[in-house]
C-alpha positions as a Markdown table, in Angstrom:
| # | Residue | x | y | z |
|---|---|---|---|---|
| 1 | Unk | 191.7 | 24.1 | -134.8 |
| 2 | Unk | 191.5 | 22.0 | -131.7 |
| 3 | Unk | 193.1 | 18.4 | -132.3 |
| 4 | Unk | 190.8 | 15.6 | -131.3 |
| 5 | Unk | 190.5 | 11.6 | -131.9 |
| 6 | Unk | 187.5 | 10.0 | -133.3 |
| 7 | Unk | 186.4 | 8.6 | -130.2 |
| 8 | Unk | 185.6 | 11.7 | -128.7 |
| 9 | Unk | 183.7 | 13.4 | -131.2 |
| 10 | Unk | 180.2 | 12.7 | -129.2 |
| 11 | Unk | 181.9 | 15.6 | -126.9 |
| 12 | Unk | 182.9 | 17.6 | -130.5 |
| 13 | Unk | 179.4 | 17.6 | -132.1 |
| 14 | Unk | 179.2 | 20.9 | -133.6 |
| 15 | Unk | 182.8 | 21.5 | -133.0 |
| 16 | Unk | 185.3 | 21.9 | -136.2 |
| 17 | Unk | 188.7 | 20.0 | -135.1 |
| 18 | Unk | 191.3 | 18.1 | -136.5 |
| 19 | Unk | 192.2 | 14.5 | -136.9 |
| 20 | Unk | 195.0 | 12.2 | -138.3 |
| 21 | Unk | 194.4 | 8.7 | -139.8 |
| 22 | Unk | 194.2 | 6.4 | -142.7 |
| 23 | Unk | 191.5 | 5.9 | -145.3 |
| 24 | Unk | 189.9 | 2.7 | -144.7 |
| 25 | Unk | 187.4 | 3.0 | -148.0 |
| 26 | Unk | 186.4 | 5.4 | -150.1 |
| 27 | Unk | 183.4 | 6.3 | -152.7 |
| 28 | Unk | 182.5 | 9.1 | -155.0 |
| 29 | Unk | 179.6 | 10.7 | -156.4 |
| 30 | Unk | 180.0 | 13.5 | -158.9 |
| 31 | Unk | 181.7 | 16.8 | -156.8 |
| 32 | Unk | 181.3 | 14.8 | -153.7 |
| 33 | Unk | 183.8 | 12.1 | -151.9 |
| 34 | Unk | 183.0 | 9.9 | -148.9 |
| 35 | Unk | 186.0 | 8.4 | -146.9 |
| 36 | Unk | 186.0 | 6.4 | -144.1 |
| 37 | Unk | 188.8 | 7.2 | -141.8 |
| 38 | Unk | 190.3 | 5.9 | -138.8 |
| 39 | Unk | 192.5 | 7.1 | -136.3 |
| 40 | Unk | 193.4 | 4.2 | -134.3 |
| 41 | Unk | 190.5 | 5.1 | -131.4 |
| 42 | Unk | 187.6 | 4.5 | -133.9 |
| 43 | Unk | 185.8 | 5.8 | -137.1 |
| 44 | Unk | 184.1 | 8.4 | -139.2 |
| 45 | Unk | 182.6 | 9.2 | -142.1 |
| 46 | Unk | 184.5 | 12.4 | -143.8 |
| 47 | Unk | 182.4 | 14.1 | -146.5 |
| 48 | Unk | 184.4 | 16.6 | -149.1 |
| 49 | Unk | 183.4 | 18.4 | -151.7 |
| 50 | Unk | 185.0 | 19.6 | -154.6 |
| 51 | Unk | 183.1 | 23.4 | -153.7 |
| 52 | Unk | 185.5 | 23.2 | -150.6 |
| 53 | Unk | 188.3 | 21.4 | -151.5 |
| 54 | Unk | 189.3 | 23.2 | -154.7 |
| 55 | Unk | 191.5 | 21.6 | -157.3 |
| 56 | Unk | 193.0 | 18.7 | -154.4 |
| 57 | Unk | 189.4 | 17.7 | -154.6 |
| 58 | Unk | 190.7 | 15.6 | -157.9 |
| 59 | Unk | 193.6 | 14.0 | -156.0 |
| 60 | Unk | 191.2 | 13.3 | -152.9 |
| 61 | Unk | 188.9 | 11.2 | -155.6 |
| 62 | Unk | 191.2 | 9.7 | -156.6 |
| 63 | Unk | 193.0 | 8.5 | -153.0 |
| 64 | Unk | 194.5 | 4.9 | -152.5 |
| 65 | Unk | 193.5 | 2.7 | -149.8 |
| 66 | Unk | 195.4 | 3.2 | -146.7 |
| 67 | Unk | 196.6 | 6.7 | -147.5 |
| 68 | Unk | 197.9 | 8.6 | -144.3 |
| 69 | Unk | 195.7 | 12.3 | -144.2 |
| 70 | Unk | 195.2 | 15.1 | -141.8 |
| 71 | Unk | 191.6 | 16.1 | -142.1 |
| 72 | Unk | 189.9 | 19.5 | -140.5 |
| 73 | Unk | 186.1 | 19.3 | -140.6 |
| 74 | Unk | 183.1 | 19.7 | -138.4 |
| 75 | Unk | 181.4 | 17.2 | -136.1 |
| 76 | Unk | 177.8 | 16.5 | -137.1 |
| 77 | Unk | 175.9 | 13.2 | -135.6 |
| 78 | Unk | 174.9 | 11.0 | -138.3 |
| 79 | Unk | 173.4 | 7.7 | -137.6 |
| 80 | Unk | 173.5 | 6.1 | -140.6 |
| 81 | Unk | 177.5 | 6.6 | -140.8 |
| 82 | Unk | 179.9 | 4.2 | -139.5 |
| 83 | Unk | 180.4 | 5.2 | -135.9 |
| 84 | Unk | 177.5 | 7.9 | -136.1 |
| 85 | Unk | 179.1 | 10.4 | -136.6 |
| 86 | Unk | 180.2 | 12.6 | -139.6 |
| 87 | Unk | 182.9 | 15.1 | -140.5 |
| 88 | Unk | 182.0 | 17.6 | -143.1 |
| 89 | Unk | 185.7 | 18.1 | -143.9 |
| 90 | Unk | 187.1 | 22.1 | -144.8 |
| 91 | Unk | 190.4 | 21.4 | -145.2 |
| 92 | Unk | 192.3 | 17.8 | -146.0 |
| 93 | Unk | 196.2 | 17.0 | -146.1 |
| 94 | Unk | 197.6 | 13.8 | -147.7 |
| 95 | Unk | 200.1 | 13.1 | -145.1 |
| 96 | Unk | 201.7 | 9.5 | -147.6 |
| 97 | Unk | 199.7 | 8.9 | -151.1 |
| 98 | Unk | 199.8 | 4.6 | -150.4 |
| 99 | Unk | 200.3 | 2.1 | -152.9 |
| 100 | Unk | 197.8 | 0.4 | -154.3 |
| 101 | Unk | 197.1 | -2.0 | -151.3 |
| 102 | Unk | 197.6 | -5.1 | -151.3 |
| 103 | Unk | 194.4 | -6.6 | -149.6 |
| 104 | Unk | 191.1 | -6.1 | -151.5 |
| 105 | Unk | 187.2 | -6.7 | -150.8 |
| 106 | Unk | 187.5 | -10.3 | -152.8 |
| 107 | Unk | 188.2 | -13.4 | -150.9 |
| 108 | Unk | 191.6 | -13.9 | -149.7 |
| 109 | Unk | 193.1 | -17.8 | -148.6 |
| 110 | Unk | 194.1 | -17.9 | -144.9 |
| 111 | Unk | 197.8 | -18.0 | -146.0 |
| 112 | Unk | 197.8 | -14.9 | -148.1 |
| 113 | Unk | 196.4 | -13.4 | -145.4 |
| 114 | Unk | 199.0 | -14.7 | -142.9 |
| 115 | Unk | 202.1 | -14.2 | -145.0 |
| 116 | Unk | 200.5 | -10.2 | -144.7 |
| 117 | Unk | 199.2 | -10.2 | -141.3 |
| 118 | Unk | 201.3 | -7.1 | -140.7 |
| 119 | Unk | 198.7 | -5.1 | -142.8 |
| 120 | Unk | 195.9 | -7.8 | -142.1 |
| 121 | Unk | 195.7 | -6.3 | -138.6 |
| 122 | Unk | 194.5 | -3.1 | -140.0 |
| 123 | Unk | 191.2 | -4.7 | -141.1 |
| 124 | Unk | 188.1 | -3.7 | -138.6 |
| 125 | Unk | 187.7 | -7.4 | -137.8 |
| 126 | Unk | 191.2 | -7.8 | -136.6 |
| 127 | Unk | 191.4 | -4.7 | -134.8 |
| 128 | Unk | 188.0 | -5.9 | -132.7 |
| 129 | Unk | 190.0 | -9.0 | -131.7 |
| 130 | Unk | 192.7 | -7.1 | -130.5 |
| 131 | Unk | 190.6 | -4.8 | -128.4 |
| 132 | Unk | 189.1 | -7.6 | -127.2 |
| 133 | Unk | 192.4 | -9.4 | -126.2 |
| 134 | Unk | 193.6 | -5.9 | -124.6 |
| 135 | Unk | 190.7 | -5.5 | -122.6 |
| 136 | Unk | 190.9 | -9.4 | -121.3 |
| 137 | Unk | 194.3 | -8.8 | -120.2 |
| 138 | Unk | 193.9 | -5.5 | -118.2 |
| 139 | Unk | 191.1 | -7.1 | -116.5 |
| 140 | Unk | 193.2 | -10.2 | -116.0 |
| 141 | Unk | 195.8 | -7.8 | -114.2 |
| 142 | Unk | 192.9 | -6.1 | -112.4 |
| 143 | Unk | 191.5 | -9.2 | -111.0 |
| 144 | Unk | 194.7 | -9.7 | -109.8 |
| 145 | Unk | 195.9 | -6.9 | -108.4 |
| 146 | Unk | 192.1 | -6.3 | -106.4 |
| 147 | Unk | 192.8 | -9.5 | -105.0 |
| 148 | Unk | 196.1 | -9.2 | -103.8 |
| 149 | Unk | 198.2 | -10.5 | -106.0 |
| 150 | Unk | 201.9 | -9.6 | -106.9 |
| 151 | Unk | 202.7 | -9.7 | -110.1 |
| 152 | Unk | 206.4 | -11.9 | -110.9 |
| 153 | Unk | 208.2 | -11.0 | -113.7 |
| 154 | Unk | 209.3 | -15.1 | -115.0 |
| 155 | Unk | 212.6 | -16.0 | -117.0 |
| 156 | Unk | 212.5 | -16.6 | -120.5 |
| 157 | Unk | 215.8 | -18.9 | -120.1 |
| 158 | Unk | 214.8 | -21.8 | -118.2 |
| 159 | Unk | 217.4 | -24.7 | -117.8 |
| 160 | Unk | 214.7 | -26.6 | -116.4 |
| 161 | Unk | 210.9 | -27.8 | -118.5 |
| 162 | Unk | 207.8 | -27.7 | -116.2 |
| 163 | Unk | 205.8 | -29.3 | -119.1 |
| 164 | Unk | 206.7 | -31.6 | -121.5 |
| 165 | Unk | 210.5 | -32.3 | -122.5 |
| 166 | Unk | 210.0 | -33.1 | -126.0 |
| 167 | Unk | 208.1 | -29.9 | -127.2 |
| 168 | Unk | 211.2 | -27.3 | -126.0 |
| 169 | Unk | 212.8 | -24.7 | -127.6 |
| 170 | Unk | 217.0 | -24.8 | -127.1 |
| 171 | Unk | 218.7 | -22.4 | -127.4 |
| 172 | Unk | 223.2 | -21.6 | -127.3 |
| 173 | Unk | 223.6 | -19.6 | -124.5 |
| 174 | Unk | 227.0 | -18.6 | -124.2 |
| 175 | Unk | 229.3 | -20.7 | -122.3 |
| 176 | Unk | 226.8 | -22.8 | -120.3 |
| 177 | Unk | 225.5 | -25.1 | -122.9 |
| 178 | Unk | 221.8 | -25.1 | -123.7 |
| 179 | Unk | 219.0 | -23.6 | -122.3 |
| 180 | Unk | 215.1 | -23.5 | -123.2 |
| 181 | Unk | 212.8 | -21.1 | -123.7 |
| 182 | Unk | 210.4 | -21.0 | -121.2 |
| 183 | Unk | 207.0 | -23.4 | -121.4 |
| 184 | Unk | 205.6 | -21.7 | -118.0 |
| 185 | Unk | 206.5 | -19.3 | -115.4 |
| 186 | Unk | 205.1 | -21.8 | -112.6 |
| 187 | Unk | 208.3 | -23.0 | -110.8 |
| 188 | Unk | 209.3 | -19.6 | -110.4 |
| 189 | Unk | 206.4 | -18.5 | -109.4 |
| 190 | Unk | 206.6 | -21.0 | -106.0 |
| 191 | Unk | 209.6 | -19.7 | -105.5 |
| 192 | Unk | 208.4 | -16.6 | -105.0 |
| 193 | Unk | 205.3 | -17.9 | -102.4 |
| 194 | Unk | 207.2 | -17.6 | -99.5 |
| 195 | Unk | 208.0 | -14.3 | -99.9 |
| 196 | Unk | 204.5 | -13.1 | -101.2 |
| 197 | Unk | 202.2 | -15.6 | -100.5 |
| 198 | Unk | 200.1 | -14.7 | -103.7 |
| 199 | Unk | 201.7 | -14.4 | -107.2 |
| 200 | Unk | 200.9 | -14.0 | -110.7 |
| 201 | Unk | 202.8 | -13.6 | -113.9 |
| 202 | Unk | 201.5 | -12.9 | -117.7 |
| 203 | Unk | 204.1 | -13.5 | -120.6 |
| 204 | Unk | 205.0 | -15.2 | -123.2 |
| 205 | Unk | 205.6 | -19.2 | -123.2 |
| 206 | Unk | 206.7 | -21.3 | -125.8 |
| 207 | Unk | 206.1 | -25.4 | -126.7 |
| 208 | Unk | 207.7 | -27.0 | -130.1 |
| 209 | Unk | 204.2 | -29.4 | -130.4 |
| 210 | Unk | 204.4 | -30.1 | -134.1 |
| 211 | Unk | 200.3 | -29.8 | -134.3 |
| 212 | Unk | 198.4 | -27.7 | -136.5 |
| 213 | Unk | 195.2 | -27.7 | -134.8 |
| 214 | Unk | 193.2 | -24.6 | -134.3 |
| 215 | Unk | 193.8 | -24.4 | -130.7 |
| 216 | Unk | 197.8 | -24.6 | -130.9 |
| 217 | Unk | 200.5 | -21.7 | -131.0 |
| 218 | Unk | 204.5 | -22.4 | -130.7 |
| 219 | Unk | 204.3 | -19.3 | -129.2 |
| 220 | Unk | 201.7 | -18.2 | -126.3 |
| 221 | Unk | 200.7 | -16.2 | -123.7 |
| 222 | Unk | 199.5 | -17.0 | -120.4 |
| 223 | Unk | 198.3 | -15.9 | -117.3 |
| 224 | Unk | 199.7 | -18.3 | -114.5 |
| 225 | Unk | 198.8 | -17.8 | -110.6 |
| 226 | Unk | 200.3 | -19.3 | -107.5 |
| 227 | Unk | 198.7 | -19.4 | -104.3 |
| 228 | Unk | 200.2 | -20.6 | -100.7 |
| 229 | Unk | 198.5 | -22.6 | -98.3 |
| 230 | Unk | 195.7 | -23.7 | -101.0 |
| 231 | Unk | 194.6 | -26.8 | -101.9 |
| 232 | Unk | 193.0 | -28.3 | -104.8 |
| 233 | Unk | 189.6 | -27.6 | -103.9 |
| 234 | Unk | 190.3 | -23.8 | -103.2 |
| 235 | Unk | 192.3 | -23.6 | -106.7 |
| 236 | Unk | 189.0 | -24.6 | -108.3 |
| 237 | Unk | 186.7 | -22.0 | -106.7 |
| 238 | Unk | 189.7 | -19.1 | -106.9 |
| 239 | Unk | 189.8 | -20.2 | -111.1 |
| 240 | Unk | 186.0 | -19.4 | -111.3 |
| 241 | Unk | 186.1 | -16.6 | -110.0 |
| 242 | Unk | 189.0 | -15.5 | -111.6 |
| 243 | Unk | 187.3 | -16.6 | -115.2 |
| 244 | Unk | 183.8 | -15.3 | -114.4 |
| 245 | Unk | 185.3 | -11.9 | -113.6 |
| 246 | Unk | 187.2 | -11.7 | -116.7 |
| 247 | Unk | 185.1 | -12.9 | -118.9 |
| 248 | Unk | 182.3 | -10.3 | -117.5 |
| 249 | Unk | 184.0 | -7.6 | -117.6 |
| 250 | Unk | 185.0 | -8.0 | -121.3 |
| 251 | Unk | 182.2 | -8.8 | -122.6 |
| 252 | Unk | 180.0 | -5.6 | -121.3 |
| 253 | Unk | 183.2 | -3.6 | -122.1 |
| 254 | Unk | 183.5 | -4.8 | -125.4 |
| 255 | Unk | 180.1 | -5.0 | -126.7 |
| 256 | Unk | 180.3 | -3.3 | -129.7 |
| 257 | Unk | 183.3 | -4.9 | -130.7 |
| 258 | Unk | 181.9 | -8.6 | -130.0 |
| 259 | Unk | 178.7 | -7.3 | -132.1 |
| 260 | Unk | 180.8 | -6.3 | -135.0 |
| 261 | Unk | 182.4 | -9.7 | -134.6 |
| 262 | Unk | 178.5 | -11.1 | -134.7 |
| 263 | Unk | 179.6 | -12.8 | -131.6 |
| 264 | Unk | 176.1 | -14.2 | -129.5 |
| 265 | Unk | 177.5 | -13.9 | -126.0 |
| 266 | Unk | 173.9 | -15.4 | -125.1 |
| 267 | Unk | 176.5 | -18.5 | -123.5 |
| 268 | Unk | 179.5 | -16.3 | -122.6 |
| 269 | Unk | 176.7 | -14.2 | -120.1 |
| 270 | Unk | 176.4 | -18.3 | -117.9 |
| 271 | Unk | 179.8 | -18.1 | -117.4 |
| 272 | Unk | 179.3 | -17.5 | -113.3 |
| 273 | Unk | 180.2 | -19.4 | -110.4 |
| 274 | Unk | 179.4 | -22.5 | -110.1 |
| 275 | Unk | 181.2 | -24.1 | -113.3 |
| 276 | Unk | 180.1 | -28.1 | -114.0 |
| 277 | Unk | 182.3 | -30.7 | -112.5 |
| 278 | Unk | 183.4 | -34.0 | -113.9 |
| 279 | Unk | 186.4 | -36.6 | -112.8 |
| 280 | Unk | 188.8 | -38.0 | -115.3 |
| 281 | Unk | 187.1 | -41.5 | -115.0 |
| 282 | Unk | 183.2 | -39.4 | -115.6 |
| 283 | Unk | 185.1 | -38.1 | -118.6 |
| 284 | Unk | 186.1 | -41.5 | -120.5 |
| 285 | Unk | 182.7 | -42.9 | -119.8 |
| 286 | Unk | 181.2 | -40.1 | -121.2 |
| 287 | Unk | 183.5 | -40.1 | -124.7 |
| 288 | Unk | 182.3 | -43.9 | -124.6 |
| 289 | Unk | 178.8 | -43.6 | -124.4 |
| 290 | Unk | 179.3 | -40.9 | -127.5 |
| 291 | Unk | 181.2 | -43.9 | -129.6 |
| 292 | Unk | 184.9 | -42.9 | -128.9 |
| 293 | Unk | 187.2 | -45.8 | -127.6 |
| 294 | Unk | 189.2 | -44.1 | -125.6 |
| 295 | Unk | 191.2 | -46.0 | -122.8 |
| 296 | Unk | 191.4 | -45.0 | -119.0 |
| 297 | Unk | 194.9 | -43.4 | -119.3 |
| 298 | Unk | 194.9 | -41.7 | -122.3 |
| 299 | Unk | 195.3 | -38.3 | -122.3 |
| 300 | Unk | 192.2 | -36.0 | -123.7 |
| 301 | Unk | 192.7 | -34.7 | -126.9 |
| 302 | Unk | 190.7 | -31.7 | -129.0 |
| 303 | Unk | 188.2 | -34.0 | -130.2 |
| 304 | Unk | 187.6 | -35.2 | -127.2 |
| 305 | Unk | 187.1 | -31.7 | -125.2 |
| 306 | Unk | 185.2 | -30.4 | -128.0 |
| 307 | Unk | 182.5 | -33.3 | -127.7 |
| 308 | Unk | 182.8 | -32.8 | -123.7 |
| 309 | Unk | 182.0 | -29.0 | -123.6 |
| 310 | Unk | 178.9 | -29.5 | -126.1 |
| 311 | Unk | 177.5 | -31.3 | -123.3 |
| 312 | Unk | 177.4 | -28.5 | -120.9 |
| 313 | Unk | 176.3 | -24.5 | -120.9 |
| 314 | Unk | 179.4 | -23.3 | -119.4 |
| 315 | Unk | 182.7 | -24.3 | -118.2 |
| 316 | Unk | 183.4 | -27.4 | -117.0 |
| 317 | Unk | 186.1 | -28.9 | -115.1 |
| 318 | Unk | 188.0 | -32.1 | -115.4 |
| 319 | Unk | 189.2 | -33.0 | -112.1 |
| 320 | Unk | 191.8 | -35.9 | -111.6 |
| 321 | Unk | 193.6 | -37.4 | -114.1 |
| 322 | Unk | 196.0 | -40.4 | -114.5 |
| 323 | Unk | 199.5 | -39.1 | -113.2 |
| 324 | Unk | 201.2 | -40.4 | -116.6 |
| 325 | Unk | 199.8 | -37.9 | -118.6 |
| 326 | Unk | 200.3 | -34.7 | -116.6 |
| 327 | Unk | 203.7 | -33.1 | -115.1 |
| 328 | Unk | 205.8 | -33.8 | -112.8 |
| 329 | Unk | 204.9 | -31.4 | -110.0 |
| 330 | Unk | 201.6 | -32.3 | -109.7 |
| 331 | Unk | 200.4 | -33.7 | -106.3 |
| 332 | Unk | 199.1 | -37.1 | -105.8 |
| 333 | Unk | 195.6 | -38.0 | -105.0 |
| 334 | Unk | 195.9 | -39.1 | -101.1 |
| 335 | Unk | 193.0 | -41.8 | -101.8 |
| 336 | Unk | 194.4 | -43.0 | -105.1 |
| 337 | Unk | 198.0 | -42.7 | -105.9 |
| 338 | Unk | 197.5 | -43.2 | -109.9 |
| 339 | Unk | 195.8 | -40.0 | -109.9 |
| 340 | Unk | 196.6 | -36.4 | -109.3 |
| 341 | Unk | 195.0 | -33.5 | -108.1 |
| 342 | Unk | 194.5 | -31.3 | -110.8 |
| 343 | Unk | 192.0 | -30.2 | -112.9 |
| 344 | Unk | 191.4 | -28.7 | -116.9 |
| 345 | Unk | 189.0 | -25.8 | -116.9 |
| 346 | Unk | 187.1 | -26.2 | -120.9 |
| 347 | Unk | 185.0 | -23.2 | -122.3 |
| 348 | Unk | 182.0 | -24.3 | -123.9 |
| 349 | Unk | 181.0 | -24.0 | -127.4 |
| 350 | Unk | 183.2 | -26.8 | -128.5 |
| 351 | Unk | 186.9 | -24.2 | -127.1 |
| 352 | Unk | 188.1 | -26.9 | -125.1 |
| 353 | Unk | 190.7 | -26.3 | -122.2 |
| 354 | Unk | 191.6 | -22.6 | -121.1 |
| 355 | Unk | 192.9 | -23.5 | -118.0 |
| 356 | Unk | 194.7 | -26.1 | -116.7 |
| 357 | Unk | 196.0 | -26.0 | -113.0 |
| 358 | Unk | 196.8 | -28.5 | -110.2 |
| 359 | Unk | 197.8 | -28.8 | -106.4 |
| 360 | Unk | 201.2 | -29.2 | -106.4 |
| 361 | Unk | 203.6 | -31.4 | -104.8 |
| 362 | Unk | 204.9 | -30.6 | -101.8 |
| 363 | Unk | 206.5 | -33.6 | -100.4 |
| 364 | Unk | 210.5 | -34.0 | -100.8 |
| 365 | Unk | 210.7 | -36.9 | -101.2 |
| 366 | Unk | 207.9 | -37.3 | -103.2 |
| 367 | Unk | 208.8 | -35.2 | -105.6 |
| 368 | Unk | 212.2 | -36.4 | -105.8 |
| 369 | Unk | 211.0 | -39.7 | -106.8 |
| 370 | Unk | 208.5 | -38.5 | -109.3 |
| 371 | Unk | 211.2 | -36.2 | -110.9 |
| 372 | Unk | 213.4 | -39.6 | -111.2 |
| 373 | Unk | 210.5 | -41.5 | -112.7 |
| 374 | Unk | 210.1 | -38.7 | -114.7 |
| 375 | Unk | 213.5 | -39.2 | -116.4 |
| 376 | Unk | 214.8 | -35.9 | -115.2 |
| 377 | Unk | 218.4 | -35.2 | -113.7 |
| 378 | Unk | 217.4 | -34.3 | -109.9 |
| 379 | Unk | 220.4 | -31.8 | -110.2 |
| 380 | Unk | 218.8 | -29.5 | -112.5 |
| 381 | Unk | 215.8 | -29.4 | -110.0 |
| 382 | Unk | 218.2 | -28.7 | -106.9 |
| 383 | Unk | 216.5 | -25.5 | -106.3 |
| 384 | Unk | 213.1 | -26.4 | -107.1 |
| 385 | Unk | 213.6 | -29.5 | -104.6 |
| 386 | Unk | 214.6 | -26.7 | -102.1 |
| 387 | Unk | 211.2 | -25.2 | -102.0 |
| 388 | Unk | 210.1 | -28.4 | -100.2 |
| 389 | Unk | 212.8 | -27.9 | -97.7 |
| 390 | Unk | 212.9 | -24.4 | -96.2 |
| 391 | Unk | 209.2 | -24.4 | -95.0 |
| 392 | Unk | 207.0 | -26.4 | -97.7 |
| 393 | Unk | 203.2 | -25.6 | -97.5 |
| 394 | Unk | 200.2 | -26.9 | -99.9 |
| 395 | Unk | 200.3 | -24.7 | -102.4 |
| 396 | Unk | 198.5 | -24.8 | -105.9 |
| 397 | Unk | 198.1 | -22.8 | -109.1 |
| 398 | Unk | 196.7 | -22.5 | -113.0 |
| 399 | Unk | 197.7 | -21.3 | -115.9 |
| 400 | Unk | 195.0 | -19.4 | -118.5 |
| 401 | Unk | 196.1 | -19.5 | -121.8 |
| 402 | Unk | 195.6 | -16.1 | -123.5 |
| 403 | Unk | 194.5 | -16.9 | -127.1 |
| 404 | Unk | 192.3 | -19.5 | -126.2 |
| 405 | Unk | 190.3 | -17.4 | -124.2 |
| 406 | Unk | 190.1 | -14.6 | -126.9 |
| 407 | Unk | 189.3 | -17.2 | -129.4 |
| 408 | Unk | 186.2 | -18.0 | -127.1 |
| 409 | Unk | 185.0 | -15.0 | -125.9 |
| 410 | Unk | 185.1 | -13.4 | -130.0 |
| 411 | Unk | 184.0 | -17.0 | -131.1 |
| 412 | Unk | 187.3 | -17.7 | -133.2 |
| 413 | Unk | 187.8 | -20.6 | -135.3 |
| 414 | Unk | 191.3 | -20.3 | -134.7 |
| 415 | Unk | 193.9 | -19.2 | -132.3 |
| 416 | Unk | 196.0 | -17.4 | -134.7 |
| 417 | Unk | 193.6 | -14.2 | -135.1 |
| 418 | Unk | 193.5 | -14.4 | -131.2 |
| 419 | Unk | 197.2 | -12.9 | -131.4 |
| 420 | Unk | 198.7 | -10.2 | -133.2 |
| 421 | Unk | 201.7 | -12.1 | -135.0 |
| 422 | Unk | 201.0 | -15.7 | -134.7 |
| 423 | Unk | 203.6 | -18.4 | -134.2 |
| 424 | Unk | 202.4 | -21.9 | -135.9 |
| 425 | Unk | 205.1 | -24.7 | -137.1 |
| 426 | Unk | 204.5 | -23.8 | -140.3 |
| 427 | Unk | 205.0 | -20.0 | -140.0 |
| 428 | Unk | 207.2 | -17.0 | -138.7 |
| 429 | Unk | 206.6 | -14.5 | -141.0 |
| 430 | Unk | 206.5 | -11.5 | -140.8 |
């Protein structure tokens, strides 16, 4: 019999083939048994009878959750079945007879489900997130490669921070003392402008922030994209493309997924050029007016963004913020030093920031100086500083956090089911 996977049984109908998978669920009725089988690709209802089965009928009645099978049937179109289609199964092996598994139809606590995430991911909810987040990535890498980026494979070892020095990782490494796990790829990434002029990378990063809101991961993945000879106004109109694009794309690729998910994608479908635009100082006035008392100078925090983005029907950006509460390498504003040009990119919906990206700095001595004001031991930059030297350019770049774009695009109340194995301060296992 001809081996086939679920998803292409709208090309088997009729057809009697084979497939390998796991019973999802599972019901009797008298001499006849209906499981619900997937393969990985999608999945099917499987009818068995005892007529056709024989004496394994009994042990198929009987099956665990989660049981591995090989099942030879054929393909009949039924819309009323999960996937709509059928298999009217001849022949069935029990490939592993499961234990008694572990997750159930009543309500589990968010912990439980953590602590078994590594089954948790089997669940049809959780494996609609992760085809969401695989599609969003290839696209990602498509929109990159069709506009001709290279792609720059980043260090995990840093010895330098391009963030914020009290959220690192350290780590022992060998002889040479301490080093950090990486919280971006974006100084090696300018390194590489000269050479390529456009650059991308997509890994994993990692920040120590003791917070346990929804939005935060100590592990992450982003997207990050350096451009030469751009400036801050070009960065913005480059990131909405970029985010229109991807967010396009997914959603008409992943339709069924985001319908199982009962995702309304009603406000994901505005999410097209051009994106609202605020300044830093339009920002405060506007958290004022809504009863927060928020100071010029502070940084935003989730609360903040989340009454921001209710304000507007698609991404917004936040242009120009103080220079104390953003990094190091971010360029000053000509026309008012206390400021940079940079800007956060929030999703609607109450998501918050997604992006956050910047011109960078690509004076010397300027950066010299900031780096000293910044605390930091100019030595350890020595090869970043040379960038400025052998043929400095304006140059900018962003950085699109992974999760948080899942999160909005499946409409997630939390980052963790935006990744397969999250990474909180509270949790490493499994």
């Amino acid at each position: 019999m001809e081996q086939c996977s679920i998803s292409e049984f709208p090309a088997q109908e009729g057809k009697t083939v084979t497939i390998k998978g796991w019973v999802a669920n599972r019901r009797s009725s008298g001499k006849v048994s209906f499981l619900i089988i997937r393969d990985g690709s999608g999945i099917c209802q499987g009818v068995v009878t005892k007529q056709d089965l024989g004496d394994v009928y009994n042990e198929v009645k009987k099956l665990p959750l989660e049981s591995s099978v090989i099942a030879t049937g054929t393909v009949v179109q039924e819309t009323k079945a999960p996937g709509g289609y059928e298999m009217q199964i001849q022949a069935l092996d029990i490939v592993h007879k499961a234990d008694e598994f572990p997750i159930g139809k009543k309500e589990h606590g968010p912990d439980f489900l953590l602590s078994h995430r590594h089954l948790w991911v089997r669940s049809a909810r959780q494996a609609a997130i992760l085809r969401v987040r695989d599609a969003l990535i290839r696209n990602i890498r498509e929109y990159f490669y069709n506009n001709g980026f290279t792609l720059v494979d980043t260090p995990i070892f840093t010895t330098t921070y391009g963030e914020d020095s009290t959220n690192l990782f350290s780590v022992d490494y060998f002889d040479l003392g301490k080093v950090y796990l990486a919280q971006t790829g974006q100084l090696y990434l300018e390194a590489t402008l000269p050479a390529l002029g456009k650059v991308y990378c997509l890994g994993p990063t990692f920040r120590a922030e003791l917070s346990k809101t929804r939005r935060h991961l100590t592990e992450f993945w982003m997207a990050e994209a350096e451009v030469a000879f751009c400036d801050h106004k070009e960065n913005l109109a480059l990131q909405e493309d970029f985010v229109s694009y991807i967010v396009q794309k997914t959603i008409k690729e992943k339709a069924s997924e985001l319908v199982y998910l009962e995702r309304d994608t009603m406000q994901l479908e505005k999410t097209t050029p051009p994106f609202h635009r605020i300044s830093y100082d339009e920002a405060i006035s506007l958290l004022r007016k809504k009863g927060s008392d928020i100071q010029w100078g502070a940084d935003l925090g989730g609360d903040d963004e989340t009454i921001i983005t209710k304000l507007f029907d698609k991404p917004v950006f936040i242009e120009n913020y103080p220079k104390k509460t953003k990094a190091f390498y971010m360029k000053q504003d000509p026309d008012r030093p206390e400021c940079v040009l940079c800007a956060d990119l929030l999703a609607p919906e109450g998501y918050g920031e997604i992006i956050g990206g910047s011109q960078r700095e690509d004076n010397y001595d300027v950066l010299l100086n900031t780096i000293k004001d910044n605390q930091l031991d100019p030595d350890r930059y020595k090869w970043y500083l040379d960038l400025r030297q052998y043929g400095s350019v304006p140059h900018s770049g962003f950085g699109l956090g992974i999760e948080r774009c899942v999160a909005w695009i499946c409409g997630l109340k939390h980052v963790r089911e935006a990744i397969p194995f999250p990474r909180m301060i509270y949790r490493a296992y499994p």
